[in-house]
C-alpha positions as CSV (number, residue, x, y, z in Angstrom):
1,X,112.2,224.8,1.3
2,X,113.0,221.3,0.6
3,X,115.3,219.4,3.2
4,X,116.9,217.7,0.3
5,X,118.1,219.0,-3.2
6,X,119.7,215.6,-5.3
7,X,122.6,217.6,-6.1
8,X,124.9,215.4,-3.6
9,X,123.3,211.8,-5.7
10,X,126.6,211.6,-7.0
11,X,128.9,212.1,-4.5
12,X,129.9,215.6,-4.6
13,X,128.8,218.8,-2.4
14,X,129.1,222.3,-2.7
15,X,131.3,224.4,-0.7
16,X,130.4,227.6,0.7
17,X,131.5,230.1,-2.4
18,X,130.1,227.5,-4.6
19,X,133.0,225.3,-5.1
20,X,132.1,221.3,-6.1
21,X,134.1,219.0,-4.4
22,X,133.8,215.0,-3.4
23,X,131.8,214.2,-0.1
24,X,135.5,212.6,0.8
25,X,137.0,215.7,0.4
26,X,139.1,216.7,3.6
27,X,137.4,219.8,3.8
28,X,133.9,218.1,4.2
29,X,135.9,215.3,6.4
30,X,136.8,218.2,9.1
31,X,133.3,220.4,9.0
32,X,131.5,216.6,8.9
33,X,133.7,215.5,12.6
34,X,133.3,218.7,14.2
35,X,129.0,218.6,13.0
36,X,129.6,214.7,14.8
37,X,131.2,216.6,18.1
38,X,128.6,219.1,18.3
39,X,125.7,216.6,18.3
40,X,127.9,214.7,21.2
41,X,128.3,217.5,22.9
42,X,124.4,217.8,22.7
43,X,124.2,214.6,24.3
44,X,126.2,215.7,27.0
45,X,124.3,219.0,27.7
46,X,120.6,216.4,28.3
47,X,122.4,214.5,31.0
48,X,121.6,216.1,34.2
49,X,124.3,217.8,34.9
50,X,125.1,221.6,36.5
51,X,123.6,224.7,34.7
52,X,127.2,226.0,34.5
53,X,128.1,223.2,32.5
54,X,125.1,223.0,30.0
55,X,125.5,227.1,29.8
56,X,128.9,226.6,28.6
57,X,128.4,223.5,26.4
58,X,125.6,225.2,24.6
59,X,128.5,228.0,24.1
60,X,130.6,225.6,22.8
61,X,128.3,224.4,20.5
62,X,128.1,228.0,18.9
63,X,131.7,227.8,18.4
64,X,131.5,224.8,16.8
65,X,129.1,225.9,14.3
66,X,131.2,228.8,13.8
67,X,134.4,226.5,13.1
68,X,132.3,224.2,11.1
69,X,130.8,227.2,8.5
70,X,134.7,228.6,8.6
71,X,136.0,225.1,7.5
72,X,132.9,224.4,5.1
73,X,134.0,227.7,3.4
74,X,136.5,227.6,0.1
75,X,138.9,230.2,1.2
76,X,139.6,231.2,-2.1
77,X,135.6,232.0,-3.4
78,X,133.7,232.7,-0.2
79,X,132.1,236.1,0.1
80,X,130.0,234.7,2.7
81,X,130.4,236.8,5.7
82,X,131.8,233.6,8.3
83,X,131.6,234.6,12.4
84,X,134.7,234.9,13.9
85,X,136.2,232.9,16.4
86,X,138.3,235.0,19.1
87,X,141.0,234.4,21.5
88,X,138.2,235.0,24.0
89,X,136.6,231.7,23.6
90,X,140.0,230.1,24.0
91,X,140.5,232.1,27.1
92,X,137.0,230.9,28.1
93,X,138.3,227.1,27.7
94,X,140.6,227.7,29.5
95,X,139.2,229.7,32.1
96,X,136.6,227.0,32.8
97,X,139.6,224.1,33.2
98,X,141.1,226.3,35.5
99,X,138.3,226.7,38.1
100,X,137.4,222.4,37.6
101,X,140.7,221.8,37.8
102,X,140.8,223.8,41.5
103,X,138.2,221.3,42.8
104,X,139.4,218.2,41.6
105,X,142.7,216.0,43.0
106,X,146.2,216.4,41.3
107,X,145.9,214.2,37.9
108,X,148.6,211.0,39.2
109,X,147.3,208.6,36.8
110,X,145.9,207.6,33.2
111,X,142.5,207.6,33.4
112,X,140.0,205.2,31.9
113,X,136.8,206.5,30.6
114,X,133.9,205.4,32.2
115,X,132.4,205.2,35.6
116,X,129.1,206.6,34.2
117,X,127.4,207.1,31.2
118,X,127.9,211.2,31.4
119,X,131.2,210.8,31.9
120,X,131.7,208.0,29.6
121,X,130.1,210.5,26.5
122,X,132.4,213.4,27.6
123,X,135.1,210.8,26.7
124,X,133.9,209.8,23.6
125,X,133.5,214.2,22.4
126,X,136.9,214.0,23.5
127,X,138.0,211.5,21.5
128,X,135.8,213.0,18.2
129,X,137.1,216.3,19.2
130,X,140.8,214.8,18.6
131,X,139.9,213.5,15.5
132,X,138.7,216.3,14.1
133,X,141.4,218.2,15.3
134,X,143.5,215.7,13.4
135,X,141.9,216.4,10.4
136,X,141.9,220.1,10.7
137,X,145.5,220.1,10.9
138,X,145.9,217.7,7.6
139,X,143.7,220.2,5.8
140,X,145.3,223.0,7.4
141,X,148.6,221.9,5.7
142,X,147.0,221.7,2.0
143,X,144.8,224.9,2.5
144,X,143.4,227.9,3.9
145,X,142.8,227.3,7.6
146,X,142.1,229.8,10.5
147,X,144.8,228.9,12.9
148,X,142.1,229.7,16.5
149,X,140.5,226.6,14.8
150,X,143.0,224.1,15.9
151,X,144.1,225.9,19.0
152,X,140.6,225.5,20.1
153,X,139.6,222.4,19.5
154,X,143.1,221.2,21.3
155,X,141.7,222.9,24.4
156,X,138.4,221.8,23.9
157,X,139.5,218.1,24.3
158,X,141.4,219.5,27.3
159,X,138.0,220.9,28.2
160,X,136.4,217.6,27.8
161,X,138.2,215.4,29.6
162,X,138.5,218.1,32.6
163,X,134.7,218.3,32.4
164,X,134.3,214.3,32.5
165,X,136.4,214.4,35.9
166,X,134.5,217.4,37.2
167,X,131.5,215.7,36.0
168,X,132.4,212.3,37.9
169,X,133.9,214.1,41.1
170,X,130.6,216.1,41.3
171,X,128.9,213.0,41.7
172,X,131.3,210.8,43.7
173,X,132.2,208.5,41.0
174,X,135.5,206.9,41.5
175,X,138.2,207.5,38.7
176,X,139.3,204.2,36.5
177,X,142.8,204.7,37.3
178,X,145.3,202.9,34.4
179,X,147.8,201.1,36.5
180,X,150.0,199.5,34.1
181,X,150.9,195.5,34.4
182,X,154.4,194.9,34.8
């Protein structure tokens, strides 16, 4: 199998269920950010961080390919069997925030990203994973959209900027506290 086909030369892709549509279609805009998360979240899983963490990140990314087939589908001519995305792996999101959240001091400030280059890449998925969210709920207003696809990737910014102070408290790293100047 070839890795390319030409049938994209002029602009236009296919949707799952055959559909043509422009590569700046907002359907390909929201599959396209959350394909850009998952290879950040990647990034994140090859620092060296805790087991736990690249255990649940690799989970994460199988959610994300979930959401991404779900979003790259047309709802109204797919026949493609799509994976399901559950209130389980919400729960799981939330879950993990929970037990970071019990080891790390009370949130009293903005914070800035950075501090290291792990935590500073958790803050840009976060930032991606807001974006896409963004776009998921644009497209979810002109079509079919499964409604456990925004949900989750609001907690899974949650997620990621819990996991980039875990990640930084785990390691000692000061937070960049935003004091504002008056």
């Amino acid at each position: 199998m070839k890795i390319y086909t030409k049938t994209g030369d002029k602009g236009y892709t296919s949707l799952i269920g055959g559909t043509r549509v422009p590569k700046h279609h907002l359907r390909i805009e929201s599959y396209g950010t959350v394909d850009e998360l998952n290879s950040y979240i990647g990034l994140i899983r090859d620092q060296e961080i805790g087991e736990h963490y690249q255990n649940i990140l690799k989970q994460i990314q199988d959610r994300l390919f979930t959401i991404g087939a779900s979003l790259a589908a047309d709802p109204e001519k797919s026949k493609m069997v799509i994976p399901d995305l559950t209130d389980a792996d919400i729960e799981l999101l939330e879950k993990e925030m929970d037990a970071m959240n019990e080891q790390l001091p009370e949130l009293r400030h903005f914070i800035l990203p950075g501090g290291s280059t792990t935590v500073s890449y958790c803050h840009i998925a976060r930032c991606v994973c807001r974006r896409a969210e963004r776009i998921s709920v644009h497209l979810a207003e002109v079509s079919q959209v499964d409604e456990r696809v925004n949900i989750y990737l609001n907690r899974l910014s949650d997620y990621l900027f819990t996991l980039a102070r875990a990640i930084g408290n785990d390691n000692k790293i000061p937070e960049n506290q935003w004091i504002a100047r008056v």
